[in-house]
PDB file of N, CA, C and O in Angstrom:
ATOM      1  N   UNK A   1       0.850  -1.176   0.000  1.00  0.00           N
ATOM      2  CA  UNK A   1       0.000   0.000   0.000  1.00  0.00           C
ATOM      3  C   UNK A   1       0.896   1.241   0.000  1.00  0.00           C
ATOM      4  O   UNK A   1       2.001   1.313   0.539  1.00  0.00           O
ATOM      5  N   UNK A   2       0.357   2.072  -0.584  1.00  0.00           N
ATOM      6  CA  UNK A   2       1.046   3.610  -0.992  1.00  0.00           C
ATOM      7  C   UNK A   2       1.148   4.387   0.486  1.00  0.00           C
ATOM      8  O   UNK A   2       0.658   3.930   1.519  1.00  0.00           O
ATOM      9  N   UNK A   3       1.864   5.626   0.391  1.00  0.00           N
ATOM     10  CA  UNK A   3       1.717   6.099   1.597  1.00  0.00           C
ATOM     11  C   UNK A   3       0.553   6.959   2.165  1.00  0.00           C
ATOM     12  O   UNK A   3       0.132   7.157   3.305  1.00  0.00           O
ATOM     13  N   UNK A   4       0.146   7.457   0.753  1.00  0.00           N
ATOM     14  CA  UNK A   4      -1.014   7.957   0.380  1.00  0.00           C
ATOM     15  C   UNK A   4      -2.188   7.178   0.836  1.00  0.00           C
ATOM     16  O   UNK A   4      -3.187   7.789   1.216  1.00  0.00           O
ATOM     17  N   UNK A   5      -2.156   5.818   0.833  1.00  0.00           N
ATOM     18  CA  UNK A   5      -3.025   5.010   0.931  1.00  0.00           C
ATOM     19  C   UNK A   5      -3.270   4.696   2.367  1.00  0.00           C
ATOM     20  O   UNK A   5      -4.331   4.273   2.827  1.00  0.00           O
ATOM     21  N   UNK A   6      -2.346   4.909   2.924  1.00  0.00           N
ATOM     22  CA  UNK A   6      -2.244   4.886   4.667  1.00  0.00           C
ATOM     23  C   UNK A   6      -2.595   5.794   5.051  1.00  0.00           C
ATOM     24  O   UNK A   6      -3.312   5.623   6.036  1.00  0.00           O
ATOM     25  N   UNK A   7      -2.398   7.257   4.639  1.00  0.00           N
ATOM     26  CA  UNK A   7      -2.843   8.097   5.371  1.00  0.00           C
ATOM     27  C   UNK A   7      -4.109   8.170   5.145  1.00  0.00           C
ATOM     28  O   UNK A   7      -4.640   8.647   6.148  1.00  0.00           O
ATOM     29  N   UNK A   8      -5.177   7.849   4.011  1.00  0.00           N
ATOM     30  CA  UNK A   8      -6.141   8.341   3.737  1.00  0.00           C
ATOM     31  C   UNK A   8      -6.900   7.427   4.794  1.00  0.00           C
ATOM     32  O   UNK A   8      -7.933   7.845   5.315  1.00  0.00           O
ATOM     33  N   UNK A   9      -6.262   5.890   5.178  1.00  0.00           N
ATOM     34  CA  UNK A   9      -6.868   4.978   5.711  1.00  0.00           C
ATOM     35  C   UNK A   9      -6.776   5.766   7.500  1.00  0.00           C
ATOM     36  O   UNK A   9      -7.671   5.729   8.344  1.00  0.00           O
ATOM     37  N   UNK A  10      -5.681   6.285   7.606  1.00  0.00           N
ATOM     38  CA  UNK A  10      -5.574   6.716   9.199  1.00  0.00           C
ATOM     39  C   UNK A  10      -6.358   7.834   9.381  1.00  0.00           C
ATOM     40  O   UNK A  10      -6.574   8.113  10.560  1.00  0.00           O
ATOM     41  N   UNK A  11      -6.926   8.674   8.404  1.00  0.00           N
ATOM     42  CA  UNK A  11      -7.920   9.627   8.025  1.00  0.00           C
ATOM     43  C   UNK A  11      -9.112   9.899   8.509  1.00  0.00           C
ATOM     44  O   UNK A  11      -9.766  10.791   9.051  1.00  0.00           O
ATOM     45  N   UNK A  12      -9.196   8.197   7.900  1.00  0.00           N
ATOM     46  CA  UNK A  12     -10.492   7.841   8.063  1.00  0.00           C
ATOM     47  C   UNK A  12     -10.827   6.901   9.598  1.00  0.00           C
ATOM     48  O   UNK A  12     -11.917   6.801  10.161  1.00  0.00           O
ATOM     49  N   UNK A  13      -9.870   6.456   9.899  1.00  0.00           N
ATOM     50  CA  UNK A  13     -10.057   5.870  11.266  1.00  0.00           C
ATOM     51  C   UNK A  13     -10.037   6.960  12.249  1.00  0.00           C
ATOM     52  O   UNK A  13     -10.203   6.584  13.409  1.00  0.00           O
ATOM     53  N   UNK A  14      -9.844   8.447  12.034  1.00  0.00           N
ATOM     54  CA  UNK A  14      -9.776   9.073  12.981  1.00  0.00           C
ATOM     55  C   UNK A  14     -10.965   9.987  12.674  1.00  0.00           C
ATOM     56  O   UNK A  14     -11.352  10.873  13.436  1.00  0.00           O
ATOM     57  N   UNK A  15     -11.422   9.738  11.675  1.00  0.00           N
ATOM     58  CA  UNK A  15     -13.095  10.036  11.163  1.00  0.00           C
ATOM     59  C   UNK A  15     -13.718   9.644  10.312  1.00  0.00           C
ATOM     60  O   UNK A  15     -13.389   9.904   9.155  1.00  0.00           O
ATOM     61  N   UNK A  16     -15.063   8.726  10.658  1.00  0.00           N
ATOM     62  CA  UNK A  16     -15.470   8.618   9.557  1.00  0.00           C
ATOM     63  C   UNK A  16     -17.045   8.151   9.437  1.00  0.00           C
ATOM     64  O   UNK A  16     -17.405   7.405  10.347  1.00  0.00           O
ATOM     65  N   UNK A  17     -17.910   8.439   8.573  1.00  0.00           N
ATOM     66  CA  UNK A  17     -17.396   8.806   7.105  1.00  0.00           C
ATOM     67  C   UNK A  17     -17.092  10.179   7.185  1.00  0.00           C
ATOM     68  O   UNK A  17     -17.240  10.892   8.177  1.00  0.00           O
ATOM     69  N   UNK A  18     -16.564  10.575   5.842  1.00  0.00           N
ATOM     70  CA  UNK A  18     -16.175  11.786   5.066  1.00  0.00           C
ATOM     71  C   UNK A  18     -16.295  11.732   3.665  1.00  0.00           C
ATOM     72  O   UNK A  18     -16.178  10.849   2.816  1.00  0.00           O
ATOM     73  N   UNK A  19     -16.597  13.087   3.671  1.00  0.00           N
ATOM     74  CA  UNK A  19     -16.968  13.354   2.091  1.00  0.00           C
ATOM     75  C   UNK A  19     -15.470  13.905   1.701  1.00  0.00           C
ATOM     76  O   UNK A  19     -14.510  14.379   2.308  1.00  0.00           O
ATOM     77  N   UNK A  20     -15.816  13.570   0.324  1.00  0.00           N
ATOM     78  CA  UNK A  20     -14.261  13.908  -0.510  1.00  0.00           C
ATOM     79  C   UNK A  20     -13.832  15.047  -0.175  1.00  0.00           C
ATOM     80  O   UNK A  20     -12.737  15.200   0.366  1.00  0.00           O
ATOM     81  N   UNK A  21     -14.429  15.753  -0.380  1.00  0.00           N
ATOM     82  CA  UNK A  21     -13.796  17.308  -0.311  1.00  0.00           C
ATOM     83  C   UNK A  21     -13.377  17.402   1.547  1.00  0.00           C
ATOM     84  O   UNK A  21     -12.309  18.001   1.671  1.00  0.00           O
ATOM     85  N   UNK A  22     -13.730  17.136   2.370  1.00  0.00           N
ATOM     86  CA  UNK A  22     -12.770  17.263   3.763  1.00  0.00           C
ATOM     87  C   UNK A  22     -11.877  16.103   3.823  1.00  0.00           C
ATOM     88  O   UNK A  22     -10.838  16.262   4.464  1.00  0.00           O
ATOM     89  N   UNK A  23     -12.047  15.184   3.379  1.00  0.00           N
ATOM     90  CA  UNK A  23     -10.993  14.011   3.332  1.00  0.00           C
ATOM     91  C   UNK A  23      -9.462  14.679   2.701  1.00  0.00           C
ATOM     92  O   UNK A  23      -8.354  14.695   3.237  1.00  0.00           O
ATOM     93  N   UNK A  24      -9.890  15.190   1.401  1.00  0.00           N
ATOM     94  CA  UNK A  24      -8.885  16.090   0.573  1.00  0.00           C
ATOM     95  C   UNK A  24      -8.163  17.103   1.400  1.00  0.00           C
ATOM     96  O   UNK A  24      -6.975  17.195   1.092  1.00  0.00           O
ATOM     97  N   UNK A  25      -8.502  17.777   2.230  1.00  0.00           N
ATOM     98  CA  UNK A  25      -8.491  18.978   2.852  1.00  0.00           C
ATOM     99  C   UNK A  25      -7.935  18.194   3.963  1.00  0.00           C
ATOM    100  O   UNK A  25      -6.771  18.582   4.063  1.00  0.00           O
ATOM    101  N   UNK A  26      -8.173  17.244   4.897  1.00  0.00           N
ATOM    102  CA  UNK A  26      -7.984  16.831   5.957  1.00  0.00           C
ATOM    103  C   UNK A  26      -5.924  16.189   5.485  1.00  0.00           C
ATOM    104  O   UNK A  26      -4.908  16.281   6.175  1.00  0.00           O
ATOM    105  N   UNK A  27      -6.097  15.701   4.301  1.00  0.00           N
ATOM    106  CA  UNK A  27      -4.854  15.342   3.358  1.00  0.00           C
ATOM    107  C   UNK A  27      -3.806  15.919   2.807  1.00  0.00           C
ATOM    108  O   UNK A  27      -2.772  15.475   2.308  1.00  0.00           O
ATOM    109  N   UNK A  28      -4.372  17.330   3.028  1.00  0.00           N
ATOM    110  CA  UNK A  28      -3.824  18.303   1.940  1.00  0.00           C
ATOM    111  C   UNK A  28      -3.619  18.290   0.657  1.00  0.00           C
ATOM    112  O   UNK A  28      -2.562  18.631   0.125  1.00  0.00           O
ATOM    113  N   UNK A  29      -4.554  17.922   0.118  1.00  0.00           N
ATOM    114  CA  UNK A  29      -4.544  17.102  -1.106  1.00  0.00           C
ATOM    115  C   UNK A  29      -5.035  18.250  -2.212  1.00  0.00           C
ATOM    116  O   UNK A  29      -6.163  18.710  -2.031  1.00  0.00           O
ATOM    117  N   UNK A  30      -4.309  18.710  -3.276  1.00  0.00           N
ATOM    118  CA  UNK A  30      -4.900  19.703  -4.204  1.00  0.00           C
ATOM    119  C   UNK A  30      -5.964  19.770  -4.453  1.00  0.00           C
ATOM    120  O   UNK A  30      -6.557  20.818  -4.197  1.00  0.00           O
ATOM    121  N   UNK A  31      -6.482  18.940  -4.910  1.00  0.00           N
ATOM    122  CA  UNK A  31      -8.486  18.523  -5.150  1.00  0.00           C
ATOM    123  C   UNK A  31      -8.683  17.141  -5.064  1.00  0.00           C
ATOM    124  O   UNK A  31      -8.018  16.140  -4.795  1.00  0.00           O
ATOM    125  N   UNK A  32     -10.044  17.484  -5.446  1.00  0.00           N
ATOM    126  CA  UNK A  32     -10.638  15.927  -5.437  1.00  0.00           C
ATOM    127  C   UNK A  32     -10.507  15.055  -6.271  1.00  0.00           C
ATOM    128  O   UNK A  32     -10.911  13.930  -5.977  1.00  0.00           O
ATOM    129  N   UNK A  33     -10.052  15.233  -7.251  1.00  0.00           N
ATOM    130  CA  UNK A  33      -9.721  14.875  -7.836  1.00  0.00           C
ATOM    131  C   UNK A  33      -8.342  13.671  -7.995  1.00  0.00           C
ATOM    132  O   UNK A  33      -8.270  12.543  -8.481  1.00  0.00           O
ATOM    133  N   UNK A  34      -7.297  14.645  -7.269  1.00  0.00           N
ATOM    134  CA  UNK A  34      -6.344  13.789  -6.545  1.00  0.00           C
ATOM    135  C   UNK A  34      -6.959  12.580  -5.743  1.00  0.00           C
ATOM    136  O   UNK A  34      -6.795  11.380  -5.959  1.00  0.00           O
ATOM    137  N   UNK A  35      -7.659  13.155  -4.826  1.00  0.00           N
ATOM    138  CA  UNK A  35      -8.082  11.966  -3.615  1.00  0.00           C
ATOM    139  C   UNK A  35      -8.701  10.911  -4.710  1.00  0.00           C
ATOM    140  O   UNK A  35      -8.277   9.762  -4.589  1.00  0.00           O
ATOM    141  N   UNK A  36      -9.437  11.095  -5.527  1.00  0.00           N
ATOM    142  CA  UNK A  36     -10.411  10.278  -6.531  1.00  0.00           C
ATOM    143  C   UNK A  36      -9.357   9.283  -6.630  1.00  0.00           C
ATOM    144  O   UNK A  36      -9.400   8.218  -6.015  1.00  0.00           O
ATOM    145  N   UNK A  37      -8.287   9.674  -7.505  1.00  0.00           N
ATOM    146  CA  UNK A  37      -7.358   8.471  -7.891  1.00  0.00           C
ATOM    147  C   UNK A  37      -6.492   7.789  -6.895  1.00  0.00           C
ATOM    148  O   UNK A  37      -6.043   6.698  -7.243  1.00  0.00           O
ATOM    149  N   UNK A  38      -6.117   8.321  -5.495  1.00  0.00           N
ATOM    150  CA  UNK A  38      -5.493   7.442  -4.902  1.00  0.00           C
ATOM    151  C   UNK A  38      -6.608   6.844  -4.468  1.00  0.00           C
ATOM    152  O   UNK A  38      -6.198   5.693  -4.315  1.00  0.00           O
ATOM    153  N   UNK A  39      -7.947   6.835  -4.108  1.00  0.00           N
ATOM    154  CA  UNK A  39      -8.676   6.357  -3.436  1.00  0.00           C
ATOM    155  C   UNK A  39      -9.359   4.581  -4.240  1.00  0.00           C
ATOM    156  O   UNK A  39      -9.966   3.599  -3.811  1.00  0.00           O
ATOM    157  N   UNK A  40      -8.767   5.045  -5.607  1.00  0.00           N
ATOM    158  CA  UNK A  40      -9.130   3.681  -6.352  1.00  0.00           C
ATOM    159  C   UNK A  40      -8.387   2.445  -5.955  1.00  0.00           C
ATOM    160  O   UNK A  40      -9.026   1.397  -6.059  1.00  0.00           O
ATOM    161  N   UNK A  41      -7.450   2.389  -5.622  1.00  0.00           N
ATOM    162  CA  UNK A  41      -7.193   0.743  -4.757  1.00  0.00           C
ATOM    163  C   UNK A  41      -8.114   0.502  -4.237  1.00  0.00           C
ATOM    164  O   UNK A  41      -9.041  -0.251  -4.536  1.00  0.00           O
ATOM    165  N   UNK A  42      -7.882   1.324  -3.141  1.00  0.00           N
ATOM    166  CA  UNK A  42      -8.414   0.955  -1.463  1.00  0.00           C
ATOM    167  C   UNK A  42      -9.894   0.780  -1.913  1.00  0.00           C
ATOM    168  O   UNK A  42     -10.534   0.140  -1.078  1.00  0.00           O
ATOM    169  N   UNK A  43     -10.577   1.147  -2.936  1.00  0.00           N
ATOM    170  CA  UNK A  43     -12.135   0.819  -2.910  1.00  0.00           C
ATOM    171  C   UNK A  43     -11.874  -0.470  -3.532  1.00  0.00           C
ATOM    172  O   UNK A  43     -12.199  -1.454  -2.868  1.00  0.00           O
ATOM    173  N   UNK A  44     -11.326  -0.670  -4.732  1.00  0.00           N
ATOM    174  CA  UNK A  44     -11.053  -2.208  -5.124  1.00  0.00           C
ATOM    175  C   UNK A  44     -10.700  -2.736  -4.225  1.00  0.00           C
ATOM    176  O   UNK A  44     -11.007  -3.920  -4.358  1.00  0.00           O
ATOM    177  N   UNK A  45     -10.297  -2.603  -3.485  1.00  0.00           N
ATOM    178  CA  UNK A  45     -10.051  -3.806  -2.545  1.00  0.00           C
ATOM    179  C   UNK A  45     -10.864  -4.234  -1.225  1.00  0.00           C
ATOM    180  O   UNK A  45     -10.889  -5.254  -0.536  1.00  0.00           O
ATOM    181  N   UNK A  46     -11.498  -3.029  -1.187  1.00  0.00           N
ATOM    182  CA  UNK A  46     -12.730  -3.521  -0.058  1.00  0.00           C
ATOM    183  C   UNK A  46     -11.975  -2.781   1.504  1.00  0.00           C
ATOM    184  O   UNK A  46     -12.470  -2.935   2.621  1.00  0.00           O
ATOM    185  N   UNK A  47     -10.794  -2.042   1.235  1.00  0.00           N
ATOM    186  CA  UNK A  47     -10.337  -1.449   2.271  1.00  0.00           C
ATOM    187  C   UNK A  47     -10.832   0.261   2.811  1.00  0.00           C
ATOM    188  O   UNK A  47     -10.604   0.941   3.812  1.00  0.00           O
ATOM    189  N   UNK A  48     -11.575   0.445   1.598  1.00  0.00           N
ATOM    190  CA  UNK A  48     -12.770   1.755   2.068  1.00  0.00           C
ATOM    191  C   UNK A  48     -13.927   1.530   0.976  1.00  0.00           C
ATOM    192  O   UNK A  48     -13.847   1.086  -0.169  1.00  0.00           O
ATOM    193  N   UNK A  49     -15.143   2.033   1.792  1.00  0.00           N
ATOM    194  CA  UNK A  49     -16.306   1.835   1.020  1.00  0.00           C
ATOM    195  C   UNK A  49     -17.035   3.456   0.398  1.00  0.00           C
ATOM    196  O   UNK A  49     -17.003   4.507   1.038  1.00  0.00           O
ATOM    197  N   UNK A  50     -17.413   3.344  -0.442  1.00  0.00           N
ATOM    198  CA  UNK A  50     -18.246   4.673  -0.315  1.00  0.00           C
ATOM    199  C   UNK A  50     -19.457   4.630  -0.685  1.00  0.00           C
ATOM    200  O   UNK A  50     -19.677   3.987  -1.711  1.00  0.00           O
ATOM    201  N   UNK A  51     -20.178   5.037  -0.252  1.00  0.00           N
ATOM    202  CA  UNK A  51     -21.720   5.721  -0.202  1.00  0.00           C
ATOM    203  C   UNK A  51     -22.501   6.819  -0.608  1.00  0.00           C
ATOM    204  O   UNK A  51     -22.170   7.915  -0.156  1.00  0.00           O
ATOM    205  N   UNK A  52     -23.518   6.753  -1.405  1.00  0.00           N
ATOM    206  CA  UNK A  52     -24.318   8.251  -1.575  1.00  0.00           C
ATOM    207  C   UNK A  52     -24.177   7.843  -2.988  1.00  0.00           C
ATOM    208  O   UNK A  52     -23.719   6.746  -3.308  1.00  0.00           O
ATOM    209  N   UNK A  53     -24.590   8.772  -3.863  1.00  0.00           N
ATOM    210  CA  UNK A  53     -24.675   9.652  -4.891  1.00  0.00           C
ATOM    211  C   UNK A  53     -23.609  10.882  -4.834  1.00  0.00           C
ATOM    212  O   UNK A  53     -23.239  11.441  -3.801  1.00  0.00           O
ATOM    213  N   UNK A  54     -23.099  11.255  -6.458  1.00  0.00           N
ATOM    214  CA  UNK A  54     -21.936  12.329  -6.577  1.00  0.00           C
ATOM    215  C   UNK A  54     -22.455  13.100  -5.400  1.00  0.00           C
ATOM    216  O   UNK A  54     -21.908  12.819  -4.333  1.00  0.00           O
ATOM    217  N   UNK A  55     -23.499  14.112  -5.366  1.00  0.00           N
ATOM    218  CA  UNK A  55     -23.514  15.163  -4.509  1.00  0.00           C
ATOM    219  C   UNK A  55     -23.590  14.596  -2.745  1.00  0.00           C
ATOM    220  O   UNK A  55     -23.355  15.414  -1.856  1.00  0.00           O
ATOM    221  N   UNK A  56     -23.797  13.731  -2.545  1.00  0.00           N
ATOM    222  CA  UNK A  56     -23.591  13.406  -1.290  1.00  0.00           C
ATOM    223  C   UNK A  56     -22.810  12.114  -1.044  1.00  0.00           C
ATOM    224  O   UNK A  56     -23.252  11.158  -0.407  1.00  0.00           O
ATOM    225  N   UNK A  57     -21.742  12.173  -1.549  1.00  0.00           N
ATOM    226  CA  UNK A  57     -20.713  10.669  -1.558  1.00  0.00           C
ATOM    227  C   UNK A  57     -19.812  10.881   0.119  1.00  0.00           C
ATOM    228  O   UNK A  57     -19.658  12.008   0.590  1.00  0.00           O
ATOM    229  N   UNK A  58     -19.523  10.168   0.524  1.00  0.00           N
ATOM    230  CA  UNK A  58     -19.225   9.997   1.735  1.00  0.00           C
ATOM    231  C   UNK A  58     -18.288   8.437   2.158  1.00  0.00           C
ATOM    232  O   UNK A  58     -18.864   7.354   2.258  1.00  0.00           O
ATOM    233  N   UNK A  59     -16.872   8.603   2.351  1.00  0.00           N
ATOM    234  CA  UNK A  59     -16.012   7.359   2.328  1.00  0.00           C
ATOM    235  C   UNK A  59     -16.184   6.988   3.951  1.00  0.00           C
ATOM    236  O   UNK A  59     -16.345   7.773   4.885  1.00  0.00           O
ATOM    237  N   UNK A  60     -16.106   5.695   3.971  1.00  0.00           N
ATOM    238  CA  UNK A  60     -15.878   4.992   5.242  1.00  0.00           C
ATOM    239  C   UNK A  60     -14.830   4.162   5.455  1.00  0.00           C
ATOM    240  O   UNK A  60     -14.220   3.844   4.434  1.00  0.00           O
ATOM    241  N   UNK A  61     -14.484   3.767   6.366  1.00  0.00           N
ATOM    242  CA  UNK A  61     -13.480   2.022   6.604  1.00  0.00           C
ATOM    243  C   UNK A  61     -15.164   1.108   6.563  1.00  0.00           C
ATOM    244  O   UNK A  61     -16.236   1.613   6.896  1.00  0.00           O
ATOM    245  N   UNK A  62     -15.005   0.042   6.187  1.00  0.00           N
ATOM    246  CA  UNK A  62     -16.036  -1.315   5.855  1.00  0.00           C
ATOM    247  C   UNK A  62     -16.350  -1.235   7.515  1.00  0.00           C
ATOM    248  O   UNK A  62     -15.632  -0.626   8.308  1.00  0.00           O
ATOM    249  N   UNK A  63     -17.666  -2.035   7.898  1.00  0.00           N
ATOM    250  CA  UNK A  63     -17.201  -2.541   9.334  1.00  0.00           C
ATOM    251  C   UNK A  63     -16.492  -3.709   9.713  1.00  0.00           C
ATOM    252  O   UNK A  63     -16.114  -4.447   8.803  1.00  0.00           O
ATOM    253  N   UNK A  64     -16.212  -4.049  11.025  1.00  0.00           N
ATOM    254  CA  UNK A  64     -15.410  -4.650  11.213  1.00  0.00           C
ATOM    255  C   UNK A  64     -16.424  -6.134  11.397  1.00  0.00           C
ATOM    256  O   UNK A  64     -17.590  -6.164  11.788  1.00  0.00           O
ATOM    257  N   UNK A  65     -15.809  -6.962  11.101  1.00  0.00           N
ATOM    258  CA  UNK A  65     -16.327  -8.610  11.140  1.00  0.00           C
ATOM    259  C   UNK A  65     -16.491  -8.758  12.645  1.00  0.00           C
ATOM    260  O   UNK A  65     -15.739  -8.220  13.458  1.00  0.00           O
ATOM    261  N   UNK A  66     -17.596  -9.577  12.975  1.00  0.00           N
ATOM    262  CA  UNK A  66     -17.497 -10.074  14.555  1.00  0.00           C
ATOM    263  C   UNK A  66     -16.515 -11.401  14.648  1.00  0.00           C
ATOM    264  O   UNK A  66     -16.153 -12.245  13.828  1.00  0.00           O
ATOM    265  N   UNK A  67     -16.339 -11.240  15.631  1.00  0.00           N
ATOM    266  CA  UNK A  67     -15.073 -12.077  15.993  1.00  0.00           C
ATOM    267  C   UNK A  67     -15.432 -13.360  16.396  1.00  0.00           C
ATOM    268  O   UNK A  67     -16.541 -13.322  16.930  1.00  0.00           O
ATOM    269  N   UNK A  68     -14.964 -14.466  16.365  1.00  0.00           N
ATOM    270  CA  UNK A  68     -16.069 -15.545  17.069  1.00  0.00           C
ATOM    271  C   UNK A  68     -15.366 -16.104  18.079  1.00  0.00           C
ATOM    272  O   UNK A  68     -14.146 -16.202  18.208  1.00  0.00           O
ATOM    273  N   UNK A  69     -16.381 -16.519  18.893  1.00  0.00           N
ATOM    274  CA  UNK A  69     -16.326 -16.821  19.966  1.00  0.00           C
ATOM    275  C   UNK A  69     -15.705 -17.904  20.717  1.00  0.00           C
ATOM    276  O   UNK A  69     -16.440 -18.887  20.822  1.00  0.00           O
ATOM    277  N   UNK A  70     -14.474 -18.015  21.313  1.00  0.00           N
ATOM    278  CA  UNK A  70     -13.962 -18.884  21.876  1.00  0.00           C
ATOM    279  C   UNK A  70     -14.215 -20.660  22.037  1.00  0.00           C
ATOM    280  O   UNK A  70     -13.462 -21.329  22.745  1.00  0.00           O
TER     281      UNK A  70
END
């Protein structure tokens, strides 16, 4: 994973969801555009999800699996 790809992931564990444009901003990321393309792994891979429609899109971390039980 990129480094880019970590931070967007530590981003988001320290909030989430977020919409592109504060994710970007939270990144320092020129636009959204930027975030758009690093963000294409991590959605292929099931390591962030996103939600909504363009005008209200909003990234998450997936939830977490329950754990089973002893």
């Amino acid at each position: 994973m990129t480094r880019k790809g970590e931070a967007i992931l530590t981003a988001l564990r320290a909030k989430s969801p977020q919409s592109p444009g504060a994710l970007a901003k939270a990144l320092k990321l020129g636009s959204v555009s930027t975030l758009a393309y690093q963000m294409k792994p991590l959605l292929k891979s099931g390591a962030v999800i996103a939600s909504g429609v363009t005008a209200s899109r909003q990234f998450s971390l997936p939830p977490r699996s329950a754990k089973e039980a002893p």
